[in-house]
C-alpha positions in Angstrom: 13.9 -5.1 5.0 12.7 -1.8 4.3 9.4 -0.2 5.2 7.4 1.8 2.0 4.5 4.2 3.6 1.9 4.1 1.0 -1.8 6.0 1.3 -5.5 4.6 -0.8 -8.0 7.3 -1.2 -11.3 5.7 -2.0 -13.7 6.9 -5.2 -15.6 9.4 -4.5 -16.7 11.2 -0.9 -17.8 9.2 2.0 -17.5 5.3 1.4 -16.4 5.1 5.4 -13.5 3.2 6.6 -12.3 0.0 4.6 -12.4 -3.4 5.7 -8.7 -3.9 7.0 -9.3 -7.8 6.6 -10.2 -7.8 3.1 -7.8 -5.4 1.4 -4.7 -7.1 3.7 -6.0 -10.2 2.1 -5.9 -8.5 -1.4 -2.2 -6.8 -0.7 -1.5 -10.6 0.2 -2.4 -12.2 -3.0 -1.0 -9.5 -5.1 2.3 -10.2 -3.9 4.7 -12.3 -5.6 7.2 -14.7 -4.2 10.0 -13.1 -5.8 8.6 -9.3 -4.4 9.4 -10.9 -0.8 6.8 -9.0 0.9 7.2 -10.0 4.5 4.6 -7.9 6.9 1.8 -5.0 6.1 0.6 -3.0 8.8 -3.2 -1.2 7.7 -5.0 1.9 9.4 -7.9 2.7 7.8 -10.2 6.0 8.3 -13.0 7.9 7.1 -10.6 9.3 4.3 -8.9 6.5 3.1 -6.5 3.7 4.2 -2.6 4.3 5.0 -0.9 1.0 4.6 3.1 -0.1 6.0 4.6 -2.6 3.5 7.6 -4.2 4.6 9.5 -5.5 1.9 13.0 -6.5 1.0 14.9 -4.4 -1.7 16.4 -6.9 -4.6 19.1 -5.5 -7.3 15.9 -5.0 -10.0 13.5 -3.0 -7.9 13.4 -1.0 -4.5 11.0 -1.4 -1.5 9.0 1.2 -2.3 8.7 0.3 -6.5 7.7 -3.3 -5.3 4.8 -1.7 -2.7 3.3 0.2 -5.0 2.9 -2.8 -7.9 1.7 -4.9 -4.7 -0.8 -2.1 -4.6 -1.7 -1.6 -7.9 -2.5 -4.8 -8.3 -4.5 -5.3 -5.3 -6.9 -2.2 -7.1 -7.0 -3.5 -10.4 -10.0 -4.7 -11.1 -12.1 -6.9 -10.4 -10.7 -5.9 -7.1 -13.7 -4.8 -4.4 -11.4 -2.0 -4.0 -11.1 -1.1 -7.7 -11.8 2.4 -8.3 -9.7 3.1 -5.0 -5.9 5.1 -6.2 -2.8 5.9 -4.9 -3.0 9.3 -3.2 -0.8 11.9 -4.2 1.5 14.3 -2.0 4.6 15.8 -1.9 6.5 12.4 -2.4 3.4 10.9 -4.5 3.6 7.9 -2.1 0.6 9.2 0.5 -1.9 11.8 1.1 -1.2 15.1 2.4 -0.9 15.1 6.2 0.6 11.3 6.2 4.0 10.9 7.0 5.7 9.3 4.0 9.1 7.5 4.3 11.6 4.6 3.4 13.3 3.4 6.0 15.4 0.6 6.4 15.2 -2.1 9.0 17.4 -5.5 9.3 15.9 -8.6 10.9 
């Protein structure tokens, strides 16, 4: 299982802080069986939301490939979070200031 750090900046200034319960839902039914998504951690701010995806690497895809189609997914629209994007930093996966890594884990 690896662990994909992944940060959503919302549209425009100011929205406030997401509602954790909703977008973990959303993350949840963008998932696919196949994608074996097994646990998200969510902290959300004033800024934007950084997410933990735990996922399992398969030979057509890594962890961190399969966490960002999870998210895209979960922003398409008619998401409530459409509009929300991926944020962009040194390593594209999160915003600047987040920490960004892969790391792999075995349970």
């Amino acid at each position: 299982m690896e662990l994909t750090l992944v940060s959503l900046v919302p549209p425009g200034p100011g929205p406030g802080p997401a509602d954790d319960g909703r977008l973990l839902r959303l993350l949840w039914g963008a998932a696919r069986p196949e994608e074996r998504l097994e646990h998200i951690s969510v902290r959300s701010g004033p800024h934007g939301v950084d997410l933990g995806l735990f996922t399992v690497a398969t030979p057509a895809t890594t962890a961190a490939e399969t966490a960002l189609a999870i998210c895209r997914r979960a922003l398409a629209p008619p998401s409530p979070f459409h509009g929300w994007h991926l944020a962009t930093g040194s390593t594209g996966l999160a915003r600047p200031g987040a920490t960004t890594t892969t790391t792999t884990t075995t349970t």
